[in-house]
ZATI-198879 format. One record per residue: y, x, z of N, C-alpha, C in turn; residue in one letter; chain; residue number from 1. Coordinates in steps of 0.1 Angstrom, whole numbers. Last residue first. Example, Ala and Ser with C-alpha at 12.3 -4.5 7.8 and 13.67 -1.06 7.14 Angstrom:
2
    n_c2    n_c1    n_c3   ca_c2   ca_c1   ca_c3    c_c2    c_c1    c_c3   drenmar   mivex   filo
     -22     128      71     -11     137      71       0     129      79         S       A      2
     -57     132      78     -45     123      78     -33     132      78         A       A      1
END
This chain:
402
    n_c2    n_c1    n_c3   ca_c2   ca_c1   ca_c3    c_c2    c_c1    c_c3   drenmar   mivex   filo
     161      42    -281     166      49    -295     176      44    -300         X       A    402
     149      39    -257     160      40    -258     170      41    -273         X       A    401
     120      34    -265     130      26    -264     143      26    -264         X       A    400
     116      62    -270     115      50    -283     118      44    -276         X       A    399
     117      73    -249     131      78    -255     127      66    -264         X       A    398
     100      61    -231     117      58    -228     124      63    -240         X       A    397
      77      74    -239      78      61    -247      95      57    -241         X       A    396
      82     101    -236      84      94    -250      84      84    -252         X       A    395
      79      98    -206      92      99    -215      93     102    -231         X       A    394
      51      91    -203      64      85    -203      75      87    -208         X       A    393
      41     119    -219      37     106    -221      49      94    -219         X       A    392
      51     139    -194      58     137    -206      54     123    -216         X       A    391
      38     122    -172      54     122    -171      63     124    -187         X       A    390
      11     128    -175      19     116    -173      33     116    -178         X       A    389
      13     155    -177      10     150    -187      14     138    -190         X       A    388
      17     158    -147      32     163    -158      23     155    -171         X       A    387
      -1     149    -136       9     142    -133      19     144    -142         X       A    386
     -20     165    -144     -25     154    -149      -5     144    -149         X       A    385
     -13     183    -129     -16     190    -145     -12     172    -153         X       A    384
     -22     178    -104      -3     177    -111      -4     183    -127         X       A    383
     -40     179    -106     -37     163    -106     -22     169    -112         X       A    382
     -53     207    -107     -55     196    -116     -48     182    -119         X       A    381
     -42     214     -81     -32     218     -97     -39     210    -109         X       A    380
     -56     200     -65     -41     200     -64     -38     201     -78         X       A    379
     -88     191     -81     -81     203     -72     -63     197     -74         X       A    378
    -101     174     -90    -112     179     -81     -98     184     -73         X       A    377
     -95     160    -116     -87     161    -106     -90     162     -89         X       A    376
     -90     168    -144     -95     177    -136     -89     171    -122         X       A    375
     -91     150    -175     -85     154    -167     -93     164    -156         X       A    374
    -104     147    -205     -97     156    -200     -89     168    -187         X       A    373
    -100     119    -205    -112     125    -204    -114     139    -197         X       A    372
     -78     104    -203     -79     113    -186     -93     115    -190         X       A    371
     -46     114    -220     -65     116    -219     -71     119    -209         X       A    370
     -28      82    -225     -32      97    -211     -48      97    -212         X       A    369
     -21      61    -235     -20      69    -244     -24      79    -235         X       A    368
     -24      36    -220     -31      34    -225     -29      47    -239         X       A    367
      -2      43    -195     -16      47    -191     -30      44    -204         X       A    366
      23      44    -211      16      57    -206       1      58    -205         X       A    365
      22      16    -215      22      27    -230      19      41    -224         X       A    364
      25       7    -187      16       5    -201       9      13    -205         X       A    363
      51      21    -183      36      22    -175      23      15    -182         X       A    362
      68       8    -200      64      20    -198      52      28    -193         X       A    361
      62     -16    -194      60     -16    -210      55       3    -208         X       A    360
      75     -21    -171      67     -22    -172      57     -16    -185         X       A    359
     106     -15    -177      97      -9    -167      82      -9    -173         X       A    358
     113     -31    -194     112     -22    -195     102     -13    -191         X       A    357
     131     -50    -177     125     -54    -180     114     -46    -195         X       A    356
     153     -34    -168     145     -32    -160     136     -42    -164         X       A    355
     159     -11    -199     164     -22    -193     150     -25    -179         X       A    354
     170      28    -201     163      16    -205     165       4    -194         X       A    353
     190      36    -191     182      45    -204     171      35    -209         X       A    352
     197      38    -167     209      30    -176     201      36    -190         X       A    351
     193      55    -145     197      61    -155     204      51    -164         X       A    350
     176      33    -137     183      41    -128     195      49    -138         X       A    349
     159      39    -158     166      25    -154     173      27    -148         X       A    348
     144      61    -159     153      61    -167     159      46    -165         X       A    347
     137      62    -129     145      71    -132     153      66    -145         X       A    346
     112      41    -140     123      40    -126     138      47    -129         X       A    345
     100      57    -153     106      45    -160     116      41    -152         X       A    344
      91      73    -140      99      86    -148     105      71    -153         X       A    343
      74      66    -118      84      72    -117      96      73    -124         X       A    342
      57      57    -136      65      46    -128      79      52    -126         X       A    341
      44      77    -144      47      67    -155      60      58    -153         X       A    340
      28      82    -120      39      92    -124      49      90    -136         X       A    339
      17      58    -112      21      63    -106      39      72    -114         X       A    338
      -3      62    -134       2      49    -134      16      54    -122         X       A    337
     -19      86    -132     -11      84    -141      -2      71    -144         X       A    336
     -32      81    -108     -22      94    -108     -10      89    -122         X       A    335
     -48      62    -113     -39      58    -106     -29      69    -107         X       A    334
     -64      73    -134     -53      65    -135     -46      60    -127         X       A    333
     -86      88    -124     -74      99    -126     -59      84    -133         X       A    332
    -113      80    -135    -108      85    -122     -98      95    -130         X       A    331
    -106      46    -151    -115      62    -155    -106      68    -142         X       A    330
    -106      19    -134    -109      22    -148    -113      39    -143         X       A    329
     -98       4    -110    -115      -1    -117    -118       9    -129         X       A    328
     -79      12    -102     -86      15     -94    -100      16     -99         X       A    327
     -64       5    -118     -62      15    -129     -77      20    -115         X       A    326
     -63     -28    -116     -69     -19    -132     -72      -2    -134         X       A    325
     -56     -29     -94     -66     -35     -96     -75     -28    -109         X       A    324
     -23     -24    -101     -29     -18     -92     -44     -19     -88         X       A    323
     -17     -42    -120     -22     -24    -125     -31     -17    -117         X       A    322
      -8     -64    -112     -24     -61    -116     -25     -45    -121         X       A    321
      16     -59    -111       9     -61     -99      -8     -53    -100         X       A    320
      35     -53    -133      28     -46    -127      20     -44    -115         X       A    319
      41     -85    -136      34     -79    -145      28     -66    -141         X       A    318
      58    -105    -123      58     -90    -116      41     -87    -123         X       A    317
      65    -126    -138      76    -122    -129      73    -108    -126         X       A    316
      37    -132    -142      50    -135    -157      63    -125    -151         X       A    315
      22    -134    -119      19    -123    -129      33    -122    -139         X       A    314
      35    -142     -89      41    -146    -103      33    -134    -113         X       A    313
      20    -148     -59      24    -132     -71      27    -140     -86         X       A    312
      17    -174     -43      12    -166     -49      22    -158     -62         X       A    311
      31    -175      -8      31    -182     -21      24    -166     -30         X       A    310
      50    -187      17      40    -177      14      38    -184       1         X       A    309
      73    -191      52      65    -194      37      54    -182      32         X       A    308
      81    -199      79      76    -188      78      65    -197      62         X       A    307
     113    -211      86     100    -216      86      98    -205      76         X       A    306
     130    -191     112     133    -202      99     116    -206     100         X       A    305
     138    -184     141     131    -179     133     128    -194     122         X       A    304
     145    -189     164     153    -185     157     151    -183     142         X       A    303
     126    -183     187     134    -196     188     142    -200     175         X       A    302
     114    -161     186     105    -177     179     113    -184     172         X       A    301
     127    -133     175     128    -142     185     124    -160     178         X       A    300
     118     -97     179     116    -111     176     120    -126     182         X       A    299
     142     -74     188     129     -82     196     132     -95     192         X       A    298
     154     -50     173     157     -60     177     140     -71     182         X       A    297
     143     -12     177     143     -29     168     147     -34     175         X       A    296
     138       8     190     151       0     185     154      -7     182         X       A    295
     110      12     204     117      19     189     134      15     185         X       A    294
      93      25     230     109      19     226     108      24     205         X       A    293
      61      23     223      70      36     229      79      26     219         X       A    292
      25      29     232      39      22     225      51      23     231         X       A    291
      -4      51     223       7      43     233      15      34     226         X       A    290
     -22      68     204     -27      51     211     -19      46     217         X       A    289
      10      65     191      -5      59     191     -10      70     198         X       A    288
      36      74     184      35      72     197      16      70     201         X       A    287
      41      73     162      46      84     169      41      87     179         X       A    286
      34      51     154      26      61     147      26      79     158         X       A    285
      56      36     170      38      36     169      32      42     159         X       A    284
      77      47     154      75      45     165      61      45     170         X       A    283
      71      36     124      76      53     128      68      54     147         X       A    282
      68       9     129      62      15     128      58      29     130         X       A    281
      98       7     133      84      -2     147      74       4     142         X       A    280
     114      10     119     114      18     135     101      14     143         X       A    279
     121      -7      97     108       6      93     106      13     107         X       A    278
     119     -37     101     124     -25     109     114     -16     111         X       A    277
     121     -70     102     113     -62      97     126     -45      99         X       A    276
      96     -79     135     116     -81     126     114     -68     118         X       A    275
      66     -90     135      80     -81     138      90     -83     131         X       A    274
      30     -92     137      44     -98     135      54     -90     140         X       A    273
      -4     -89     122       8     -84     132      23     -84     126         X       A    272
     -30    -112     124     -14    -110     117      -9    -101     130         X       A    271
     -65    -121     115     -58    -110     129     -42    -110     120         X       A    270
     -79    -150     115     -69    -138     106     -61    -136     112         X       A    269
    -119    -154     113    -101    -156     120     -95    -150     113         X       A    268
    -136    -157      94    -125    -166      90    -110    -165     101         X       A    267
    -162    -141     106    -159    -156     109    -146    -163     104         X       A    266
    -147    -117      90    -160    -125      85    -159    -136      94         X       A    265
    -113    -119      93    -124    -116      93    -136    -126      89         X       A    264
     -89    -106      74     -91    -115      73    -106    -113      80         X       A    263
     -58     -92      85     -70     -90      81     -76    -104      87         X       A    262
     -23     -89      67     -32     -98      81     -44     -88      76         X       A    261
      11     -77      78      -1     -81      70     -10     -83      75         X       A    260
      39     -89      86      38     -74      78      23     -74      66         X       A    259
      54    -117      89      44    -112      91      41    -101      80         X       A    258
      81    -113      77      80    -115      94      65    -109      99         X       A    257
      93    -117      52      92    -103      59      86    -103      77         X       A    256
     100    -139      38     107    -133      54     102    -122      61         X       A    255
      83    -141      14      95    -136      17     106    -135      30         X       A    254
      54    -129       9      61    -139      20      73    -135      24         X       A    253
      30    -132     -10      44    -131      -9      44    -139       2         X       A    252
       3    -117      -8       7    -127     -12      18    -126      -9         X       A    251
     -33     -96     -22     -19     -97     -24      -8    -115     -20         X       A    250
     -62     -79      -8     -54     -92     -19     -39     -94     -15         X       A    249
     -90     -63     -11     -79     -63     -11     -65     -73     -20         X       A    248
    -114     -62     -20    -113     -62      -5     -94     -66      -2         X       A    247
    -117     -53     -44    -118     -70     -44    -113     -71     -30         X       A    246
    -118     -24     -43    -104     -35     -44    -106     -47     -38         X       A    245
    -132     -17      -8    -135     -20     -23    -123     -28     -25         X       A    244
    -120       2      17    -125      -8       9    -126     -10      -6         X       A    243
    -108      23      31    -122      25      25    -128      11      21         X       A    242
     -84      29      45     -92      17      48    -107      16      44         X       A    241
     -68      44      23     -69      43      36     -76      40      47         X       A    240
     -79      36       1     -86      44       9     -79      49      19         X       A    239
     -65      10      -3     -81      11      -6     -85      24      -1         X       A    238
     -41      15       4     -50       4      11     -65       6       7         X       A    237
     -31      29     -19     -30      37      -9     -38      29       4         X       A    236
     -37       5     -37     -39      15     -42     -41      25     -29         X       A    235
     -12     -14     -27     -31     -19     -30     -38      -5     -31         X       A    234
       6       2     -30       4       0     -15     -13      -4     -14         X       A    233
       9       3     -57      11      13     -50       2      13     -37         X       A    232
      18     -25     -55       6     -20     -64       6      -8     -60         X       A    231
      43     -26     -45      28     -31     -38      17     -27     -46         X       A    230
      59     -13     -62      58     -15     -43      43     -15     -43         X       A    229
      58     -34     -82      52     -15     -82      50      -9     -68         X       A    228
      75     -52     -81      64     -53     -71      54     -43     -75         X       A    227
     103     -47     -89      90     -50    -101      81     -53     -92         X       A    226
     114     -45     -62     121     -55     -74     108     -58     -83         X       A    225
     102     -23     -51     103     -38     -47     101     -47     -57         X       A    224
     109      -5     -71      96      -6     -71      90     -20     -63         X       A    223
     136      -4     -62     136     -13     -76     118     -15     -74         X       A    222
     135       8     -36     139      -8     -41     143     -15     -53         X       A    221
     125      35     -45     113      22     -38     121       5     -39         X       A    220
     150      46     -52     137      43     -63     130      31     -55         X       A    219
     171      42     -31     167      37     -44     156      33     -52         X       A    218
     158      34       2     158      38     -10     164      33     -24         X       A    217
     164       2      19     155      16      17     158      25       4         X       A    216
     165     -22      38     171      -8      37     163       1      35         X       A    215
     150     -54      36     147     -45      39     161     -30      35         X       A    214
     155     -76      24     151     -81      39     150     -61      48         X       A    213
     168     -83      -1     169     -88       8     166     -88      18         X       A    212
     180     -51     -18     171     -57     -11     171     -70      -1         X       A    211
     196     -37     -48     199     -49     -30     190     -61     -27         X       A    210
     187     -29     -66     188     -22     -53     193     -28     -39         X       A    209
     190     -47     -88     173     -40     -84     174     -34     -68         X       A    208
     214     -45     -87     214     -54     -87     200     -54     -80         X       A    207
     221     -20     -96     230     -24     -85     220     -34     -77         X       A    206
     208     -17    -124     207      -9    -110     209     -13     -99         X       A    205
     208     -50    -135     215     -38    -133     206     -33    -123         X       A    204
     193     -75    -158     189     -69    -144     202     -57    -142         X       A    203
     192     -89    -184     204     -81    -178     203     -77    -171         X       A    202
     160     -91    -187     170     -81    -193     180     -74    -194         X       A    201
     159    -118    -173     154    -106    -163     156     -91    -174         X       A    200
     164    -141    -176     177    -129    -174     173    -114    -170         X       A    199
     147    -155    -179     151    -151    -192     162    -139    -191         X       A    198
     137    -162    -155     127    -148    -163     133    -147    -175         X       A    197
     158    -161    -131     152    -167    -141     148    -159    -150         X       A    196
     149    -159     -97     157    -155    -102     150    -158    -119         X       A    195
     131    -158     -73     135    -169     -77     149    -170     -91         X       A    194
     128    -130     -67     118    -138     -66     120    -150     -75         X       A    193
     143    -107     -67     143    -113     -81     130    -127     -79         X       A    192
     147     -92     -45     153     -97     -48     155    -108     -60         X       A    191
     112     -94     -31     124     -84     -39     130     -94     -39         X       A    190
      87    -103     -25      90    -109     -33     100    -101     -42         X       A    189
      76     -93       1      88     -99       0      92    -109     -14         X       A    188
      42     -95      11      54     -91       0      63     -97      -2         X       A    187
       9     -84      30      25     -93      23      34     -84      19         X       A    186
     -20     -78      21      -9     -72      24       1     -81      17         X       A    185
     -51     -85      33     -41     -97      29     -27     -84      35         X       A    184
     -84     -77      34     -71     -75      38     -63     -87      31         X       A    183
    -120     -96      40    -107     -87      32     -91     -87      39         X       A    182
    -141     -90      62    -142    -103      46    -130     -91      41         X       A    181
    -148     -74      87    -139     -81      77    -142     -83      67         X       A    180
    -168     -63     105    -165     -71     111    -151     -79      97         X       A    179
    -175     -38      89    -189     -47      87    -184     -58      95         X       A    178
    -158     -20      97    -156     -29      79    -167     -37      79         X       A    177
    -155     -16     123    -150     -27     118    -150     -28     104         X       A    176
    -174       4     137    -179      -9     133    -170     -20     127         X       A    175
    -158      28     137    -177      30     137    -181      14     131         X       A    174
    -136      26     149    -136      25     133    -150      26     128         X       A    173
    -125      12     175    -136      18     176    -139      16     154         X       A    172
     -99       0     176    -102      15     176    -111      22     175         X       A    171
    -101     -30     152    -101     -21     161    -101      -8     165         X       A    170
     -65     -35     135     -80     -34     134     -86     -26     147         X       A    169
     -42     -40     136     -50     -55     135     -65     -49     141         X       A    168
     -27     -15     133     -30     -24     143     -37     -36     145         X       A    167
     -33     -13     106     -38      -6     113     -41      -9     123         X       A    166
     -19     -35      92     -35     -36      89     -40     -24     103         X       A    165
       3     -27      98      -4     -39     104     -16     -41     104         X       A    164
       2       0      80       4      -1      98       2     -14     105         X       A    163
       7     -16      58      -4      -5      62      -5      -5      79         X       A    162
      30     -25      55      19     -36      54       8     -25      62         X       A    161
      53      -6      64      47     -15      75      35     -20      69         X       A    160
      39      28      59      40      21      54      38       6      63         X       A    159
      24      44      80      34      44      87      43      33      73         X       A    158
     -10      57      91       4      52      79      17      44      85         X       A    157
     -22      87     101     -14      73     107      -6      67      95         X       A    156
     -43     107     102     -37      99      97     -35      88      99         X       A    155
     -56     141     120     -54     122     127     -41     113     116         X       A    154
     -79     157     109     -69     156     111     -62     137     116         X       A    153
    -102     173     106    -100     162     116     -88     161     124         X       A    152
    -107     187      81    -104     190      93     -99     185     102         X       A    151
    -129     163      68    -127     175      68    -121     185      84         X       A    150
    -108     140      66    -121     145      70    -124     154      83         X       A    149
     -84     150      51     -86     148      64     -97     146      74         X       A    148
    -101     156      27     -95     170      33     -88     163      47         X       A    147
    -110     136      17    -116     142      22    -110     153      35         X       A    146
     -81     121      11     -86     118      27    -101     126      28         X       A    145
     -75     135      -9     -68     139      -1     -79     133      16         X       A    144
     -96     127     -28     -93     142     -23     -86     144     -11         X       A    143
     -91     104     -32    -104     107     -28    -103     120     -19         X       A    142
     -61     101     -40     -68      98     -28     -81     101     -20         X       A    141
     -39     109     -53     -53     123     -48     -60     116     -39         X       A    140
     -23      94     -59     -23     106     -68     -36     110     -65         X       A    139
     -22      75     -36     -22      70     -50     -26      82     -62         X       A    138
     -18      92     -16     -30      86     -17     -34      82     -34         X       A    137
       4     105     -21       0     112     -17     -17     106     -21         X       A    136
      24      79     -22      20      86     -33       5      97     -37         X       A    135
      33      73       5      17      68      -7      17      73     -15         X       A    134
      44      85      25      45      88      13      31      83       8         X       A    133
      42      84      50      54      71      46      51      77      31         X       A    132
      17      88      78      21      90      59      27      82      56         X       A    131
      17     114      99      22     100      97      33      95      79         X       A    130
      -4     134     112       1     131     103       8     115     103         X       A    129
     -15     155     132     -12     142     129      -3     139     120         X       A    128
     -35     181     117     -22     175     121     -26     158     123         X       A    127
     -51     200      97     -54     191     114     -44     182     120         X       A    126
     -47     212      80     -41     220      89     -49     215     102         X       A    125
     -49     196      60     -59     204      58     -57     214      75         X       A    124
     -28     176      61     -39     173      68     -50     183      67         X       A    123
      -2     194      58      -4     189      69     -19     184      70         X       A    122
     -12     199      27     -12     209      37     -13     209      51         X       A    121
      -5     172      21     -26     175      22     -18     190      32         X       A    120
      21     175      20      11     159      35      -3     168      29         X       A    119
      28     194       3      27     196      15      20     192      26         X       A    118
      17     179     -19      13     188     -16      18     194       0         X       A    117
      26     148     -24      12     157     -23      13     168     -18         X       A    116
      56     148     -29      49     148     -13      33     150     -12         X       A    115
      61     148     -55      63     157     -49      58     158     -32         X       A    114
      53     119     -59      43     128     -62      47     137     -58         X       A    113
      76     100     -39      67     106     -48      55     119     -51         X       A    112
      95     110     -10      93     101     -20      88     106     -31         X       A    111
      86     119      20      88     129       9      85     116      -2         X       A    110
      74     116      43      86     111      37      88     115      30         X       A    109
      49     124      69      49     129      54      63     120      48         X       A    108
      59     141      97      61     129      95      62     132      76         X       A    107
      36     159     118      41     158     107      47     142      99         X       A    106
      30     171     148      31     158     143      39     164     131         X       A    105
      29     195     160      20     192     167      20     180     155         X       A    104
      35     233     148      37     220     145      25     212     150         X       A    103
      28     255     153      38     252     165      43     238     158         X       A    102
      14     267     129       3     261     141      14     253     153         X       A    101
      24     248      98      25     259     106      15     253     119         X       A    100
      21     228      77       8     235      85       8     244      96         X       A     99
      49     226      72      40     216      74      29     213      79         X       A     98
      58     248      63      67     239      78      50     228      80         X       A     97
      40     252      45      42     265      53      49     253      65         X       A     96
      49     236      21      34     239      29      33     245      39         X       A     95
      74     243      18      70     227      28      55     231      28         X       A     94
      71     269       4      79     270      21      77     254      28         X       A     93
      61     265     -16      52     267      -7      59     267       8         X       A     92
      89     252     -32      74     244     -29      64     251     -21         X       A     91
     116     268     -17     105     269     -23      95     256     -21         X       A     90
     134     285      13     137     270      -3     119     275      -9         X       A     89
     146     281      44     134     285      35     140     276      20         X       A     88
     169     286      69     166     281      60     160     288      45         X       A     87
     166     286     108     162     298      91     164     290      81         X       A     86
     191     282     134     181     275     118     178     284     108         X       A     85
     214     288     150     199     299     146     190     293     136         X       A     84
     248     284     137     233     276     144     219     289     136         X       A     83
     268     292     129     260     300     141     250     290     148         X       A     82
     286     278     110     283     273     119     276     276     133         X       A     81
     280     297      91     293     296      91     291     287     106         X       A     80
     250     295      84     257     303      90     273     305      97         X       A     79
     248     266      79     243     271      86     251     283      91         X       A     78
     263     270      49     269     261      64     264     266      77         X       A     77
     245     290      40     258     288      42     266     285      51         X       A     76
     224     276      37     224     287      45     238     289      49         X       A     75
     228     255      20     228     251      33     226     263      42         X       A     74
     230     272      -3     249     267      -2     241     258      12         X       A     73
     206     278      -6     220     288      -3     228     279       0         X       A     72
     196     249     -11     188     262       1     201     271       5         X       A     71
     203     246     -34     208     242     -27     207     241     -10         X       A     70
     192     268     -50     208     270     -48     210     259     -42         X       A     69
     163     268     -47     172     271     -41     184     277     -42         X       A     68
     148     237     -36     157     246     -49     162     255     -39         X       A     67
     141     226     -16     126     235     -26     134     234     -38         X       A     66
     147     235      19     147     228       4     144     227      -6         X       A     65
     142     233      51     136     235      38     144     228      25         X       A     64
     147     248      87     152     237      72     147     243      60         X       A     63
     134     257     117     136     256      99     142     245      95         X       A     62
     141     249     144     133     262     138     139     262     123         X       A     61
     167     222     145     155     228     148     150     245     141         X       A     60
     194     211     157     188     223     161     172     229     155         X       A     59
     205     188     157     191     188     161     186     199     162         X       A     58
     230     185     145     222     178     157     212     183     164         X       A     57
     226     202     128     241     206     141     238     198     149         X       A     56
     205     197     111     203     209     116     219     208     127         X       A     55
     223     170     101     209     172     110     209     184     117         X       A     54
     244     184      89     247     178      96     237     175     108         X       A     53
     227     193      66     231     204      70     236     195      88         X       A     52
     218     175      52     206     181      63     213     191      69         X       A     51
     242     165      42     231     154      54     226     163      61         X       A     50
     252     182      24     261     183      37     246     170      48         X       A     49
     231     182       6     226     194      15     237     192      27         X       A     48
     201     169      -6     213     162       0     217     172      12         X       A     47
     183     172     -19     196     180     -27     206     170     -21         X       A     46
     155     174      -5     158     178     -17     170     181     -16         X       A     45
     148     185      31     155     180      20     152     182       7         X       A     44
     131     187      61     132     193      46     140     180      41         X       A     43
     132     207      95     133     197      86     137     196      72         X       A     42
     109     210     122     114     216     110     121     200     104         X       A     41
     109     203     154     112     217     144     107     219     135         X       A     40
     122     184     173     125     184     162     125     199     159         X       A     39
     105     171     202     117     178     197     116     185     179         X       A     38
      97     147     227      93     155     214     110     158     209         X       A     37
     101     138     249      87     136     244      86     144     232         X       A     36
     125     135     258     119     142     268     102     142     261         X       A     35
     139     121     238     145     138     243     130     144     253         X       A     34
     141      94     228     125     101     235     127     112     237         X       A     33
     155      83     210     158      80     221     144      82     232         X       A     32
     153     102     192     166     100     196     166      95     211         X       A     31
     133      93     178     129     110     184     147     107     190         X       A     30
     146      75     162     133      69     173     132      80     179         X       A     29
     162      86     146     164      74     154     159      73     164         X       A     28
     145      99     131     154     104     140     158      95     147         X       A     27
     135      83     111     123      85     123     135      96     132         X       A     26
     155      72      99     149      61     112     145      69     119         X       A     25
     154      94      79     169      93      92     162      79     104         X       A     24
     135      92      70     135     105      78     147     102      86         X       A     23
     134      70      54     125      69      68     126      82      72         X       A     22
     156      73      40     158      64      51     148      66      63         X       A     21
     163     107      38     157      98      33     162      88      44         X       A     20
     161     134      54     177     132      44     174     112      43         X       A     19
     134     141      57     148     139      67     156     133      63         X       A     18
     110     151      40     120     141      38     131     138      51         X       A     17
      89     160      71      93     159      52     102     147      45         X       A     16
      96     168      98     100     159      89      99     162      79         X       A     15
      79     178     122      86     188     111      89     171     104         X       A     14
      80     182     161      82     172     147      85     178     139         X       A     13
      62     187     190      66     194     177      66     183     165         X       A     12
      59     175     221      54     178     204      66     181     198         X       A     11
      67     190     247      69     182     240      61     186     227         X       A     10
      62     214     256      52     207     265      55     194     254         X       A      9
      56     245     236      63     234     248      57     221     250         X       A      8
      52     277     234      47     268     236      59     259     244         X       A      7
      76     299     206      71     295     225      64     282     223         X       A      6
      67     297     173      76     297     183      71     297     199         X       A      5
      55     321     151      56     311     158      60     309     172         X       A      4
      71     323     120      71     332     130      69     321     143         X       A      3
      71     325      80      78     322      98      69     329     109         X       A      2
      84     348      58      73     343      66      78     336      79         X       A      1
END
């Protein structure tokens, strides 16, 4: 059980995901604010010398890891080091860091469907919350933003297209969907923008993972690469925002400069601009209603190329429209388009199938998944839904792979 700590005058940060890029930026940014907030809790999957290296920085109350032989071998270090860190392992011990009451700000990072359940624990709790995990939405959206509702909890996205749209819009949330026509989230394009659609079979790992404008992840920089990114992002935009898809439109702009616009009913189009640096966001999520140093480098006009834009190649990035399809079809396909992605990602990653592949997989899942069947009122019904997904995909990887 934990045990709640002395009151302090700084907030309280639990990090889901630490290990990750947006758990090591949002250290960054809590780096250079000692006197605003202090770090207590932090979770990992199975990067145990990172989180262990975190906890010698940072000291905080807990570390999590939700195995646990790699929970022991960081108790380990921990101890051998005499740092007071408890280290918890289990999937209810991130519900537990997450909701505790000596937590003021929860940063959700947790890549994939494994970050449902904690980020709802943080918003059932009240928390501020700051969501880098769409998945959360894409899996449970109706549900989850009841449950912030509900306990009036404060969600901040922290995805950049999302967080432009946030900042675009006013504070007063009573009267701006009756002031916008529709969103406009940009997109890099990935690495494969201009690259030829007959080679798009040799693609490598390597190759899906070197982002041009951005530092992030594996999985999410191949989900670049196919623009599953963004279909994701359309998906976690519709109720973040509470619009209707059509509300929502997609266009490349490969300099990454402007994040994303809103379009209003007289035709102006609110753009928030920046160098792109997942810090500016973290930062103002951290910080909202204020603004507060993040690290970025400060835009500079003078310097700055000529700022393009151009329409979504369907032939190039085939999983765009999913995100449109699975919003419009039976409730519970976004879960399963989602968890499809995952498991096709993984086997490309893997070298188990080609990244022109991908796609076929998320297909073949979402047009074989009985979502008559499905249940996805409660947590354990979506993840019912989610493993059904998962096995679904990985039959259609092994027929390909055969």
């Amino acid at each position: 059980m934990l045990d709640s700590a002395s009151s302090s005058r700084r907030q309280r940060v639990c990090i889901l995901g630490s290990t990750g890029s947006i758990g090591t930026n949002t250290l960054d940014v809590l780096s250079r604010h000692p006197d605003h907030f202090e770090v207590w809790a932090l979770t990992g999957a199975s990067r145990v010398d990172e989180l262990w290296a975190q906890c010698l920085q940072w000291r905080p109350a807990y570390a999590v890891m939700p195995d646990e032989a790699f929970a022991s071998r960081l108790r380990a270090k921990v101890k051998e080091s005499g740092l007071r860190t408890e280290i918890l392992s289990g999937s209810e011990a991130l519900n537990q860091v997450a909701a505790h009451p000596d937590v003021d700000v929860v940063m959700g990072a947790i890549v994939g469907a494994a970050g449902l359940a904690p980020c709802l624990a943080a918003a059932r709790a009240g928390k501020r919350l700051l969501l880098a995990n769409k998945e959360a939405l894409v899996v449970g959206g109706e549900m989850f933003m009841k449950a912030v509702d509900e306990a009036g909890a404060t969600l901040l996205p922290i995805d950049s297209e999302h967080s432009a749209i946030f900042q675009c819009l006013p504070e007063d949330t009573s009267s701006w969907r009756s002031r916008i026509d529709h969103i406009v989230l940009t997109a890099s394009g990935g690495p494969f923008r201009q690259r030829d659609l007959a080679t798009f079979s040799q693609i490598t790992p390597e190759q899906a993972c070197a982002h041009p404008n951005w530092v992030m992840g594996r999985k999410i920089s191949v989900d670049s690469a196919t623009m599953m990114n963004k279909a994701l992002e359309v998906i976690e935009a519709r109720w973040l925002f509470n619009l209707q898809p059509k509300q929502i439109r997609v266009v490349l702009h490969p300099q990454s400069i402007i994040h994303s616009m809103v379009v209003c009913r007289d035709r102006s189009v609110l753009a928030q601009m920046g160098t792109p640096d997942m810090r500016v966001p973290i930062a103002y999520g951290l910080s909202w209603p204020e603004r507060i140093e993040s690290g970025a480098e400060l835009l500079d006009f003078t310097r700055l190329s000529a700022l393009t834009f151009e329409d979504a190649d369907s032939r190039r990035y085939p999983g765009l429209q999913l995100a449109w399809e699975t919003l419009q079809g039976p409730a519970g396909s976004t879960c399963v388009l989602n968890a499809a992605n995952e498991m096709a990602v993984e086997a490309f990653l893997d070298r188990r199938i080609r990244f022109d592949q991908i796609h076929s997989v998320n297909l073949q899942s979402l047009s074989d998944c009985r979502l008559s069947d499905a249940d996805i009122s409660t947590v354990e019904g979506l993840l019912d839904l989610d493993a059904q997904a998962r096995r679904l995909a990985a039959s259609v990887v092994a027929s390909l792979a055969a």
